[in-house]
C-alpha distance (Angstrom), angle and dihedral (degrees) to the residues before:
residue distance angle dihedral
X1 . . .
X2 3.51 . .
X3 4.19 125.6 .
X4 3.29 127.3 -154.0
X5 3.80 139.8 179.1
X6 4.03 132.7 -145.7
X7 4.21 88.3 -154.9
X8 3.95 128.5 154.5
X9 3.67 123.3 152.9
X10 3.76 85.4 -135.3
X11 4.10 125.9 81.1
X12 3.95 115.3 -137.8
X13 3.81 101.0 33.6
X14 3.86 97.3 108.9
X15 3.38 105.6 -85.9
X16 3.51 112.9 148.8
X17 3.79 88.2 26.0
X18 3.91 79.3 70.6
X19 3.89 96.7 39.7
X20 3.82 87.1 52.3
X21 3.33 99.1 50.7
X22 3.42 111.8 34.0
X23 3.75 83.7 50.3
X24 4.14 74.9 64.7
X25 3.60 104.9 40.9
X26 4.02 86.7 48.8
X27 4.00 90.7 55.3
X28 3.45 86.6 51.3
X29 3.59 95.1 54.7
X30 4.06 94.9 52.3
X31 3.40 98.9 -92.1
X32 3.65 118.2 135.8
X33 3.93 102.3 -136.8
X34 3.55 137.4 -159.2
X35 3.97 113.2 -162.5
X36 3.86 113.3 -154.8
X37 3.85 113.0 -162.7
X38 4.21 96.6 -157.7
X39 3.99 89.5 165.7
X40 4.23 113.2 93.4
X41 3.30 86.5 -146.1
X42 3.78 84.8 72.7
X43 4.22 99.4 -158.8
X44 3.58 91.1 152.0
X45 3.58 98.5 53.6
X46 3.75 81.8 50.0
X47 3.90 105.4 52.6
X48 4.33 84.7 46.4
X49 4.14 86.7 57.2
X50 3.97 88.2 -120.7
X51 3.69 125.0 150.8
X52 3.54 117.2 -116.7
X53 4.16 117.8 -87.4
X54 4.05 119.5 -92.9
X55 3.54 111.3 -109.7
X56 3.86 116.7 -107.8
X57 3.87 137.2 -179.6
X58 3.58 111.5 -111.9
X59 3.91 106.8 -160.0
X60 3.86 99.2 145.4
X61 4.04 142.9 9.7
X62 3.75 85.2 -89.1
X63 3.63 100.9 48.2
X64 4.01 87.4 45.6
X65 4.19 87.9 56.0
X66 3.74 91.1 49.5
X67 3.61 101.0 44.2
X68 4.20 87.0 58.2
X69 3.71 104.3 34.8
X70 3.99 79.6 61.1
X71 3.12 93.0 50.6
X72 3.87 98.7 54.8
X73 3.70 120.9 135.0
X74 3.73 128.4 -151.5
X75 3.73 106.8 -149.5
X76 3.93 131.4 -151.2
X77 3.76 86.1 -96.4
X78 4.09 107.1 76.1
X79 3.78 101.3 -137.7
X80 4.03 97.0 33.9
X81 4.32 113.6 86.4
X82 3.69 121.6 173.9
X83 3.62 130.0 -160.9
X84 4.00 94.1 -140.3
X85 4.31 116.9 -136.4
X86 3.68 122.1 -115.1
X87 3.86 124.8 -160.3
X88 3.74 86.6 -116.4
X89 3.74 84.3 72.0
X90 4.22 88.6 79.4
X91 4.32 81.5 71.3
X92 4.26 84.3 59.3
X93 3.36 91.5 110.3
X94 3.51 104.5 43.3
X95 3.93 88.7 54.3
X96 3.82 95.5 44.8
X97 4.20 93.2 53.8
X98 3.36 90.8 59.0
X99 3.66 91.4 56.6
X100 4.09 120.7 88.1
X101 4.10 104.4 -107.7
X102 3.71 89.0 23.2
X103 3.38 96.0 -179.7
X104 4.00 100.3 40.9
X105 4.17 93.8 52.0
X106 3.53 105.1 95.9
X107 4.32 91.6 59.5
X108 3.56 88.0 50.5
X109 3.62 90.7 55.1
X110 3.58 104.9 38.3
X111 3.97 87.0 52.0
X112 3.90 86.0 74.3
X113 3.66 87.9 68.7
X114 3.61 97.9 60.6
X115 3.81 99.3 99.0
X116 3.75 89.3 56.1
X117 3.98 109.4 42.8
X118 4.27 131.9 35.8
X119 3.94 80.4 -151.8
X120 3.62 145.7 27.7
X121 4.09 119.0 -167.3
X122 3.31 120.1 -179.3
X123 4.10 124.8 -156.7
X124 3.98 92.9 -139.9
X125 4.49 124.0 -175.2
X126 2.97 120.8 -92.8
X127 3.85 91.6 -115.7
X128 4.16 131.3 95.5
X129 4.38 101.8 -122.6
X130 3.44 133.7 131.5
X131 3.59 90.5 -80.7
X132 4.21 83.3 62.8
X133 3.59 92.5 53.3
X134 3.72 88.1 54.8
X135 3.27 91.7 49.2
X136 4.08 102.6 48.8
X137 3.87 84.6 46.5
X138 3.85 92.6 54.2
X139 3.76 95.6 39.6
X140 3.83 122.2 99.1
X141 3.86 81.8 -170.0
X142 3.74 137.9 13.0
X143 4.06 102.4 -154.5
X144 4.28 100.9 -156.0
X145 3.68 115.0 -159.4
X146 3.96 108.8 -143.8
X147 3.54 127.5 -159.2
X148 3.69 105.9 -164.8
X149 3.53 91.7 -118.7
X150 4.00 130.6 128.1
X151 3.48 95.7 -115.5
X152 3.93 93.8 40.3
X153 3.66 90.1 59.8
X154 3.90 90.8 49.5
X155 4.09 96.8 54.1
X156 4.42 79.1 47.0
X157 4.00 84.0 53.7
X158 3.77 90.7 45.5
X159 3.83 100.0 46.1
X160 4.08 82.8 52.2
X161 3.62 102.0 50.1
X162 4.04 85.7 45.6
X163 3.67 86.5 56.2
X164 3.36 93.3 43.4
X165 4.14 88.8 50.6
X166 3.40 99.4 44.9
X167 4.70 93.2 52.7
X168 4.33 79.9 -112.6
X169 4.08 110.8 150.3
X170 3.95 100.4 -100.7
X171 4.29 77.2 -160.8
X172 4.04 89.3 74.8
X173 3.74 87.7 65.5
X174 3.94 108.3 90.0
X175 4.26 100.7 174.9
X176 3.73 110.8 -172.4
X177 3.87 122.1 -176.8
X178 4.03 118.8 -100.7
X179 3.66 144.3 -179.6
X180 3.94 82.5 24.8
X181 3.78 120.4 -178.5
X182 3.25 109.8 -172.2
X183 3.72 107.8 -166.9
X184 3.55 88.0 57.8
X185 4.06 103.4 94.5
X186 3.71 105.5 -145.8
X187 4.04 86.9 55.4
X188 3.61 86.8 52.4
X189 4.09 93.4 48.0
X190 4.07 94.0 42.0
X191 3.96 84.2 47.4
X192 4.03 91.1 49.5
X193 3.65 89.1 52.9
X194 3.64 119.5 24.2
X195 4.04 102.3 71.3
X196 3.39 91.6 59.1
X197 4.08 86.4 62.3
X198 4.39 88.4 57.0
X199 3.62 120.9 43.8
X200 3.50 83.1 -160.8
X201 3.35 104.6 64.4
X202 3.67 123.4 114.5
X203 2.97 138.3 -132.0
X204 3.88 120.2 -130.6
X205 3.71 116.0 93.0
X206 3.90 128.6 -143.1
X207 3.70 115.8 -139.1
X208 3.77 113.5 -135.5
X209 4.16 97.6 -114.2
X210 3.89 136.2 -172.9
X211 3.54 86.5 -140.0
X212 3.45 105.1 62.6
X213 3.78 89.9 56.7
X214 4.20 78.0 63.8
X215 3.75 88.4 67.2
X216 4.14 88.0 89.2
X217 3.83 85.4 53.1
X218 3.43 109.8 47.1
X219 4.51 93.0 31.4
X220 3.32 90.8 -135.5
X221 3.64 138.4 100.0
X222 3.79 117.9 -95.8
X223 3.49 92.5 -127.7
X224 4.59 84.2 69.5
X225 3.56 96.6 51.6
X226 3.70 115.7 21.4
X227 4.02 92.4 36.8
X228 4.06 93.0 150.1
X229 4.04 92.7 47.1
X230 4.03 111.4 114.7
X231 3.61 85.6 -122.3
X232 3.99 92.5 63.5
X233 3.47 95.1 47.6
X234 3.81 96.0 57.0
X235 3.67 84.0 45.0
X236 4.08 91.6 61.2
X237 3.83 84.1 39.5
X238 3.49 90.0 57.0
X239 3.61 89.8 51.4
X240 3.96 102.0 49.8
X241 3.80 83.4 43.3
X242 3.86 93.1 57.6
X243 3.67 89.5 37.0
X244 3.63 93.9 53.6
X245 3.78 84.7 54.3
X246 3.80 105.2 44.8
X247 3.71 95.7 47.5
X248 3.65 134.9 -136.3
């Protein structure tokens, strides 16, 4: 089982665009997924039509494996589960330090889904907490959307040097460019220039598209009803290219 993370420190990049539709593109390719929607704010559960997760106390490991296996969701897409968010999922933190190996839990837990799923992905905020930690620890890969942007860069530089400060394998990180326009000259510059920075970084590209912005119309992922856009093709390409990486 492999687990992966949709992470920046930055809002707005494309995040849960990614989460969401990766989630897709992986179901598509065989692999029985398990969405986790980490952010309060709970988007992903939104665009899958999902209600929001019951609240549960978390007091242990144990209680933290219950609380979301109850909470799992089948989707419409046979193949695809989510464990919806829940705006009791802002206290995560709180609950986790009070736990022994506070910031090795959430591994531990997610290991007791590994007769069910091929992958886990979790939708994680845009924020550096305990909860992160758990998360970059658990990861086999962080995917990083990109915008080409100055300050997009920058939070890129800063999630790096707080690997880097913190004895965390800068390797998991796998950035990829998103929400790329590429008339716009600065994107093409920062794209010219920044791989060479992260060995890691891959190489599909995600267009910046009108019709992903439809996703919170139509609930769905873009990859179910605008299959042909250019969009959902680098999305699939994103896929096979992280597949081709992570292995069997």
């Amino acid at each position: 089982m492999k687990i992966l993370s949709s992470y920046s420190i930055k809002g707005g990049v494309g995040k849960t665009a990614l989460a969401v539709n990766l989630a897709f593109a992986l179901r598509e390719a065989g692999r029985r997924t398990l969405l986790l929607d980490m952010d309060p704010q709970g988007a992903a559960t939104f665009y899958f039509r999902v209600a929001s997760a019951e609240k549960f106390r978390m007091r242990d490991s144990d209680s933290l494996t219950e609380g979301l296996r109850r909470n799992i969701r089948e989707s419409d897409f046979p193949g695809l589960d989510i464990i919806p968010s829940n705006l009791g999922y802002r206290h995560f933190d709180i609950l986790l330090d009070g736990m022994a190996k506070r910031r090795r839990q959430l591994r531990k837990v997610l290991e007791e889904f590994k007769p069910d799923y091929d992958v886990i992905l979790m939708d994680c905020p845009p924020n550096i907490t305990l909860l992160s930690e758990n998360v970059f620890r658990a990861s086999d890969a962080l995917l990083v959307p990109v915008i080409p942007t100055v300050l997009s860069r920058r939070t890129l530089e800063q999630l790096a040097d707080f690997f880097r400060d913190e004895d965390l394998p800068v390797k998991k990180l796998r950035p990829f460019f998103s929400m790329v326009q590429k008339r716009n000259r600065m994107h093409r510059e920062i794209m010219d220039d920044l791989p060479e920075s992260y060995p890691g970084f891959l190489k599909t590209v995600i267009p910046f598209s009108a019709e992903v912005e439809k996703m919170g119309v139509h609930r769905m992922p873009l990859l179910a009803y605008s299959h042909a856009s250019a969009a959902a093709i680098a999305y699939r390409s994103l896929c096979v290219e992280i597949l081709s990486l992570a292995g069997p």
